[in-house]
N, C-alpha and C positions, 0 to 999 in steps of 0.2 A: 701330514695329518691335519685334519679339520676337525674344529671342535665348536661347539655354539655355546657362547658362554651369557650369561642373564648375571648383571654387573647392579650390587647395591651399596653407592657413594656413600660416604657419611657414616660411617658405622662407627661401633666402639669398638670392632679390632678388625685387621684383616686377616681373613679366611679363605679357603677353599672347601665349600662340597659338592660331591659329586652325586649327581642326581640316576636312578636306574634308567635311564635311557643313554648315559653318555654322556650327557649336559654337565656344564657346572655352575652354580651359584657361587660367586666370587663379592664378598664383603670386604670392602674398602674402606682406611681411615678417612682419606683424603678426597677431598671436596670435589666435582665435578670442573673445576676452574684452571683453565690458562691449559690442559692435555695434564692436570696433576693427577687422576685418577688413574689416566690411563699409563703415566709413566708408572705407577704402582704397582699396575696391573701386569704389564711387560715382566717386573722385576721379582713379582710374586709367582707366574706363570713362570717364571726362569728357573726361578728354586724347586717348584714343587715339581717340573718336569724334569729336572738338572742338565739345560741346555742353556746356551749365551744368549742374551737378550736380546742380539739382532737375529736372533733365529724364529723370532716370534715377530708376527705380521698380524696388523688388526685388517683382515678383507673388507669389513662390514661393519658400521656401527659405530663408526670412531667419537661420533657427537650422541651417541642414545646410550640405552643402558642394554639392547638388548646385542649384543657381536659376534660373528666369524670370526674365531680367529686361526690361523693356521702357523705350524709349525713346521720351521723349514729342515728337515737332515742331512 
């Protein structure tokens, strides 16, 4: 499964919403620096889909805020 996910660093908490197209807007504590966002993101994508965190693959995006990500079954 493919999902296109629109990622904002820096927040005052991390969230998941889901957008009516499919999309999600994924709010993140953790600062854009060193891959911390994205390890956040992996581990929050984990929870909220309840699969292991190497099940989840950034396709696209890995340095921007906008991502592919796909989830492996």
């Amino acid at each position: 499964m493919k999902i296109a996910i629109s990622v904002k660093p820096n927040s005052g908490k991390s969230e998941i919403e889901e957008l009516a197209d499919g999309s999600l807007v994924v709010r993140l504590k953790s600062a854009p620096v060193d891959g911390k966002a994205n390890e956040e993101l992996v581990r929050l994508l984990s929870k909220h889909f309840h699969v292991p965190q190497k099940s989840i693959v950034i396709k696209q995006g890995s340095s921007g805020k906008k991502k592919l990500i796909e989830i492996l079954q």
